[in-house]
VOGU-3710 file (C-alpha; in Angstrom, 3 decimals, decimal comma):
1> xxxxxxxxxx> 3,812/-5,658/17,921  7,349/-5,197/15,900  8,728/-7,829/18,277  6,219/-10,370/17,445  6,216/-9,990/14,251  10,171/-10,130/13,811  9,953/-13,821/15,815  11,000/-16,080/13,407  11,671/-14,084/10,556  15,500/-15,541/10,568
11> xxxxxxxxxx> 14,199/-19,003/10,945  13,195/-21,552/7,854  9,266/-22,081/8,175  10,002/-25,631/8,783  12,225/-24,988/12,034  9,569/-23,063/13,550  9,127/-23,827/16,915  4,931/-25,421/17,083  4,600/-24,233/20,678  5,640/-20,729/19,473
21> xxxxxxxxxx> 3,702/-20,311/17,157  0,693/-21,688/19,015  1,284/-18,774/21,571  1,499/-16,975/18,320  -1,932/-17,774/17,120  -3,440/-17,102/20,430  -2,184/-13,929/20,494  -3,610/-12,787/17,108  -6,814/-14,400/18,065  -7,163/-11,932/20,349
31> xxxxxxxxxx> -5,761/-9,304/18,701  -6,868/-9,188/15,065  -10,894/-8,667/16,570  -9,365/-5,464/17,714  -7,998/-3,931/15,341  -10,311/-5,022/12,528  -13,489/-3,765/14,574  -11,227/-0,777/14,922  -11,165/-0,419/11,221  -14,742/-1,039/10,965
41> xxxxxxxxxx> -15,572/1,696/13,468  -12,819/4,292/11,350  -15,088/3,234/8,152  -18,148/4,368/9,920  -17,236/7,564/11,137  -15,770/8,724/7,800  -16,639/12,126/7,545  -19,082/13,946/4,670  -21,222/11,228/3,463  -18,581/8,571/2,668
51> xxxxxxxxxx> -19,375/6,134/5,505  -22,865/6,050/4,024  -22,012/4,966/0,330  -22,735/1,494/-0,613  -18,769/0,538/-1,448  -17,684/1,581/1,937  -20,730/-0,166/4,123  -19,788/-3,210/2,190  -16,543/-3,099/3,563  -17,861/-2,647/7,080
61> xxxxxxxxxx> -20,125/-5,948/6,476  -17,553/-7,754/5,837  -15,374/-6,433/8,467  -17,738/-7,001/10,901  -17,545/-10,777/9,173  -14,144/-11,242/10,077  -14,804/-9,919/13,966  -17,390/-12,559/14,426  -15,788/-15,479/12,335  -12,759/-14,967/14,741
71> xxxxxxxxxx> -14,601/-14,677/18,114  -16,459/-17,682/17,528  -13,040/-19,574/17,483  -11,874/-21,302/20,438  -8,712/-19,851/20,828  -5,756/-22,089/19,686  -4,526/-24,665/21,492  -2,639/-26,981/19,432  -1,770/-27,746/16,010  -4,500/-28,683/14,571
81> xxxxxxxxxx> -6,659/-25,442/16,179  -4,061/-23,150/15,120  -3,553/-24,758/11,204  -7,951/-24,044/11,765  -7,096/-20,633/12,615  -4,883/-19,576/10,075  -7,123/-21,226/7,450  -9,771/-18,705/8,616  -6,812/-16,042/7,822  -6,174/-16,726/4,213
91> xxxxxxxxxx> -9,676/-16,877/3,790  -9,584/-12,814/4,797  -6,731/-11,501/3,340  -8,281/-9,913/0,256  -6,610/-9,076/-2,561  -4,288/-5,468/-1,922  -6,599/-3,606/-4,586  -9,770/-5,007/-2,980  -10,557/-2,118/-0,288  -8,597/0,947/-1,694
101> xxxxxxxxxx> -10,722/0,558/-5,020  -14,209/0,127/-3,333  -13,436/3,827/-1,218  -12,721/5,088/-4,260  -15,670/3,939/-5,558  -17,366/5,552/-2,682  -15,456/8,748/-3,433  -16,820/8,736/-6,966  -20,490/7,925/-5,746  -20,621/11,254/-3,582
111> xxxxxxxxxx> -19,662/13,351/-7,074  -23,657/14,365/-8,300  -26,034/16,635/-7,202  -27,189/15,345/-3,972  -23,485/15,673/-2,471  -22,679/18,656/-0,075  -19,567/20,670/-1,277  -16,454/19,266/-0,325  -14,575/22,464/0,211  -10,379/22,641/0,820
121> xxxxxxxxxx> -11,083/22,098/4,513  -13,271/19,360/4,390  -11,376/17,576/1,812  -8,659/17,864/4,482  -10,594/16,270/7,252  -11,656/12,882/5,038  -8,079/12,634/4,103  -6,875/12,528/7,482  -9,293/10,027/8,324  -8,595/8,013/5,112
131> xxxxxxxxxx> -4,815/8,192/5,984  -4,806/6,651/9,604  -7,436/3,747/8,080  -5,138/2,967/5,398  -2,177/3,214/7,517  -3,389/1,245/10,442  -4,789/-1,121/7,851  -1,216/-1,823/6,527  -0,046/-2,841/10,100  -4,022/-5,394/10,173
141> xxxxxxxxxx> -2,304/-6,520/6,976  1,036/-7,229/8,077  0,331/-9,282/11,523  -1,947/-10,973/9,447  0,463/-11,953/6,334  3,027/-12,811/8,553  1,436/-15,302/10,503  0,234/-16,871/7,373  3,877/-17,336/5,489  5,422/-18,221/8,644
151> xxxxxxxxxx> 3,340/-21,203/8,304  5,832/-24,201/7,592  2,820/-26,006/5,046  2,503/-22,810/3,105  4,794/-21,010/0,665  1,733/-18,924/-0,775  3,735/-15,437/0,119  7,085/-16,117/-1,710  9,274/-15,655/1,290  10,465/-18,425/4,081
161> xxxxxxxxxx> 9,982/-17,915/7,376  7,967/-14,959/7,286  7,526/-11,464/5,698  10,452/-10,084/6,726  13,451/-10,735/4,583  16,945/-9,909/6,165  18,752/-10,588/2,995  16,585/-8,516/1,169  18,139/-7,334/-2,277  16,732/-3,528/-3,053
171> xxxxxxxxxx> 18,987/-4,090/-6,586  16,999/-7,370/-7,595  13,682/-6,194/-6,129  13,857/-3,382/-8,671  14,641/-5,302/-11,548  12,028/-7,555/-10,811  9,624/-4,672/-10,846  10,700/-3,091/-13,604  10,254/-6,843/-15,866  6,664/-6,288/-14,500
181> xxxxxxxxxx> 6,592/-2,289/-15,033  7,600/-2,971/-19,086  4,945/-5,828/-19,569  2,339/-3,901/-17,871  3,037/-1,198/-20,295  3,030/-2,681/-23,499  -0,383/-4,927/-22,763  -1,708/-1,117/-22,167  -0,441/1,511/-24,521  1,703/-1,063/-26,886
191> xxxxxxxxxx> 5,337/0,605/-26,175  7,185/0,802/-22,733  9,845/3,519/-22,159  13,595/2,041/-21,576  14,024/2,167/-17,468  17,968/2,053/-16,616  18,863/0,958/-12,827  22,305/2,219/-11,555  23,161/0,197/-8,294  25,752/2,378/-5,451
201> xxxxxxxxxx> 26,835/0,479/-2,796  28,980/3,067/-0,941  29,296/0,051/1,896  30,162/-2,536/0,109  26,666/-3,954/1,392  24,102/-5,100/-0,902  20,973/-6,430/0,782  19,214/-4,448/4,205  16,041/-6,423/6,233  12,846/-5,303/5,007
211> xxxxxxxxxx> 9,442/-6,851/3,732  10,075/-7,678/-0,200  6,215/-7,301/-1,226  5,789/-3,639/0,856  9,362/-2,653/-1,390  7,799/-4,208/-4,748  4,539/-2,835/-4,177  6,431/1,224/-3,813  8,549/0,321/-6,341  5,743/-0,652/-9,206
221> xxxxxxxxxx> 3,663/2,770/-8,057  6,294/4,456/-8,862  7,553/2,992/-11,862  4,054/2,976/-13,222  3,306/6,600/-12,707  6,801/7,781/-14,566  6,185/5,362/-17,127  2,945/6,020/-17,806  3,539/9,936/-17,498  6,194/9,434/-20,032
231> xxxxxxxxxx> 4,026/7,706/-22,633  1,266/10,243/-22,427  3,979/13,184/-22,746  5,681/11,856/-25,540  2,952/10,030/-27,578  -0,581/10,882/-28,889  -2,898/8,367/-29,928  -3,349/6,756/-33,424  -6,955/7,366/-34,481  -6,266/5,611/-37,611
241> xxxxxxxxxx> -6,064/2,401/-36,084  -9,049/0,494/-34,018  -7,645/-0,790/-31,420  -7,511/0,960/-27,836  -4,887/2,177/-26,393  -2,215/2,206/-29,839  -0,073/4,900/-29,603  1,446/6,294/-32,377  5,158/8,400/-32,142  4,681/12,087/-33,837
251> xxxxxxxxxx> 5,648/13,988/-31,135  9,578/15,547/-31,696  9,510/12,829/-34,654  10,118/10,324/-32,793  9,442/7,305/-34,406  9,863/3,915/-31,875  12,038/5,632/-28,568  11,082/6,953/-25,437  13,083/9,237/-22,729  14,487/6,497/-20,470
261> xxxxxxxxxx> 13,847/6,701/-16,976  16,390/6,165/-14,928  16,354/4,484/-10,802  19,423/4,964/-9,020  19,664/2,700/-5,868  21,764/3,658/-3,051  22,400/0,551/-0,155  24,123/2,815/2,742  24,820/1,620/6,509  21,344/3,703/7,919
271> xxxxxxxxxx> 19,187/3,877/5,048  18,339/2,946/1,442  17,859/5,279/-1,162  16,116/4,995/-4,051  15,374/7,770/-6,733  13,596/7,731/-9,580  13,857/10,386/-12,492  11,395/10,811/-15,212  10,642/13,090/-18,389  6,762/12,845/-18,551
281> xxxxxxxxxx> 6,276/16,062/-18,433  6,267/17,362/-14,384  3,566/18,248/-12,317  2,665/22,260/-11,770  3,631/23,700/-8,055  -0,547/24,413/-7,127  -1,023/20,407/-8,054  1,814/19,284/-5,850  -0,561/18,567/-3,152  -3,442/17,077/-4,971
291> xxxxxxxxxx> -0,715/13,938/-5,855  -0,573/13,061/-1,881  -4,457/13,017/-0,482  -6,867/10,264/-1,436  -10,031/12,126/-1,893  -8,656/15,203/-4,103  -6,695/12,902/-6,190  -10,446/11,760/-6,919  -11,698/14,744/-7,812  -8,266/15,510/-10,104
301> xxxxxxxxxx> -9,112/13,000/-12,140  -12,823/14,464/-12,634  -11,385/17,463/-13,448  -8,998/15,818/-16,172  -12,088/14,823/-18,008  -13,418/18,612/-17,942  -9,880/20,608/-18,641  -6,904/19,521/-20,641  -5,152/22,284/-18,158  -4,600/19,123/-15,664
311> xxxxxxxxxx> -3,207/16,231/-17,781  0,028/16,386/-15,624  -1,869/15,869/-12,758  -3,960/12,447/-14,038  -0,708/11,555/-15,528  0,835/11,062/-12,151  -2,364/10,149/-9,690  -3,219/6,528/-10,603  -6,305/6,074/-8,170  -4,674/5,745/-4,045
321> xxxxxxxxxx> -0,999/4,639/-5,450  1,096/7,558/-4,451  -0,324/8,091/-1,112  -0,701/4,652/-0,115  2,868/4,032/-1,475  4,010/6,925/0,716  1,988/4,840/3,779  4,136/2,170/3,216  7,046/4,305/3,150  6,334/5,761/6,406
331> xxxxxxxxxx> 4,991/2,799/8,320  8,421/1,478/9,375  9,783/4,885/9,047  10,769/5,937/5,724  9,426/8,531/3,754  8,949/9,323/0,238  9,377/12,753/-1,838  8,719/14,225/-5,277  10,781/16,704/-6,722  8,671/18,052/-10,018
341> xxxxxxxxxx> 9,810/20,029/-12,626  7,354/21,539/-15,438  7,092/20,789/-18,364  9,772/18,573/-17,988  9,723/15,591/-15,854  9,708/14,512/-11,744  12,314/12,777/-9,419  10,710/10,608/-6,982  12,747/9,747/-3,726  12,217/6,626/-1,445
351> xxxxxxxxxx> 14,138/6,801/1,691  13,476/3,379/3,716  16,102/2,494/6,781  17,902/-0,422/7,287  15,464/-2,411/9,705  16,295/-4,142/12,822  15,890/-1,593/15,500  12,690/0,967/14,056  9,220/-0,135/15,105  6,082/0,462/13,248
361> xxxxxxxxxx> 4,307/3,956/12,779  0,899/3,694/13,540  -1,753/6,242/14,348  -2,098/7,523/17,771  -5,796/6,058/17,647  -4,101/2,330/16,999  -0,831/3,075/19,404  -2,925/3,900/22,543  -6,052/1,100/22,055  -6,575/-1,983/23,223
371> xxxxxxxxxx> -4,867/-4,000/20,848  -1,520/-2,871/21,676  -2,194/-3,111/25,836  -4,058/-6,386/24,640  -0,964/-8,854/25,065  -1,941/-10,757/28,422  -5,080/-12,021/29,008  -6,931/-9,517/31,808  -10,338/-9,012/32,408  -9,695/-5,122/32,091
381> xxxxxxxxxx> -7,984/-5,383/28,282  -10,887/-8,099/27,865  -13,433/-5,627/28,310  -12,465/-2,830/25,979  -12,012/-4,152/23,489  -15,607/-6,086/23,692  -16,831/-2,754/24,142  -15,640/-2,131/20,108  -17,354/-4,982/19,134  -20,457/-4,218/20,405
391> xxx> -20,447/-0,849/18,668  -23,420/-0,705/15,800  -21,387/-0,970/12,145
//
């Protein structure tokens, strides 16, 4: 899969070869029905309820959507077939917020009476399962995206010639982000802490091959939690004043500043570091592990509303961010830490290597299916995965 979806990545779209990407198409055609109905079936066997809510049989429906809309295509054959089948894939690439925020809806629908109790070991079985969909989703994603801005009429993606950028800048990415990070900020609470970036370049090198939306998307999780932590630490809200979300400075008299945060970016020859250090206040030890799982980050936030004994938490858990940033992280085989101190503040580390040689992560489930034995056309690889798509969603 890596190897296919490096091809062409150092190439203009315009150069692309047609015939490649033809044989491009017609592999995707085949493989996308995989792993999609894959995704489907990982939906539907979500443990405790959760594959039953409303939210996450939606997603299944239109899952199952996508499986069908692709099988019915005549697999590509020339130009004009394959500019018809990646039509058909911008038409399915939802939004990034789209699927994360109707299982958490789904999460939030199994919190009333009728709900079994979701005790520490349970809660640990519909993570796992949550974590291999949403990291074998990222990989769906990424085939998918790929194709679509390696497409020499489209531009939609930002980035020529494909996802993968082998000039990409971890310094400018950042400050990109953190443009975005202070708007986002002052549309929401009306003040945005200062955020310094200190570039190293211990190499002399400045830029490392990696996909620039997976970097800005960990980037802005990250940024947004420590900002927003920092807010809430250092500023209580103005109840003399109507609107939502004003903030007024009384805390340590401070008036109109903010702790900074402060990203230090480190571009070495095997990997690039980034750290991020924050004063909004830390997250207790016994919460460390609540910031990492999908489901009890849910049921954190319930528990904000009930105790003020767990504002750290909330303060750093905004909905599936930190774990799905940490997905990303891992899927070409980084990783990402938090270092917390209380009462104080946390340092966030992103460790991401310097592509070219890693392939992706994916779940044993996806790395042994179909879809990756899938690549020539046999009756045997044929049948399997047909066998998926039969499967009731």
């Amino acid at each position: 899969m890596y190897l296919y979806a490096l091809s062409g990545s150092s190439k203009t779209g315009d150069d692309l070869d047609n015939r490649q990407r033809i044989r491009n198409a017609v592999f995707l055609q085949r493989e996308l029905p995989i792993r999609i109905a894959q995704r489907a079936v990982d939906l539907e066997s979500l443990p405790y309820g959760l594959a039953r809510t409303s939210p996450v049989r939606r997603i299944c429906h239109i899952y199952r959507g996508y499986v069908e809309q692709l099988t019915d295509l005549k697999s590509p054959s020339d130009t004009k077939s394959e500019e018809e089948f990646t039509n058909i894939l911008k038409s399915q690439v939802l939004d990034r917020s789209t699927i994360p925020n109707s299982i958490n809806e789904g999460l939030n629908s199994l919190k009333d009476d009728r709900r079994e109790v979701l005790t520490p070991r349970s809660l640990k079985m519909m993570d796992q399962a949550l974590y291999a969909f949403f990291l074998a989703r990222v990989g769906l994603r990424f085939l998918t995206e790929h194709h679509i801005a390696c497409e020499p009429r489209s531009r939609e993606l930002g980035v020529n010639g494909g996802l993968i950028d082998n000039k990409c800048d971890p310094v400018k990415e950042c400050e990109t982000v953190i443009e975005s990070v202070r708007e986002s900020c002052v549309e929401k609470f009306g003040v945005a802490p200062s955020i310094e970036l200190v570039p190293i370049f211990p190499n002399k090198s400045r830029t490392m091959t990696y996909v620039p939306t997976h970097l800005r998307y960990m980037i802005s999780e990250l940024l947004l939690n420590s900002a927003e932590a920092t807010i809430k630490h250092h500023y209580v809200p103005d109840d003399s004043k109507p609107k939502v979300g004003t903030l007024n400075a009384v805390k340590a008299n401070q008036s109109s500043k903010l702790p900074p945060i402060r990203i230090i970016v480190a571009v070495g020859a095997e990997d690039v570091s980034i750290k991020i250090g924050d004063q909004g206040g830390g997250v207790a030890r016994s919460d460390m592990d609540k910031i990492w799982t999908f489901a009890a980050s849910t049921l954190a936030k319930e528990e904000t509303m009930k105790s003020d004994a767990h504002d750290n938490v909330e303060q750093n858990i905004r909905g599936f961010g930190l774990p799905l940033a940490r997905i990303y992280a891992r899927y070409f085989g980084g990783e990402l830490t938090l270092k917390s101190m209380e009462g104080y503040g946390v340092d966030t580390y992103l460790h991401l290597p310097v592509l070219g040689t890693d392939c992706e992560n994916l779940p044993d489930a996806v790395e042994n299916s179909p879809g990756n034995t899938d690549s020539n056309e046999n009756q045997e690889g044929q049948q399997s995965w047909a066998n998926l798509l039969k499967k009731q969603l």
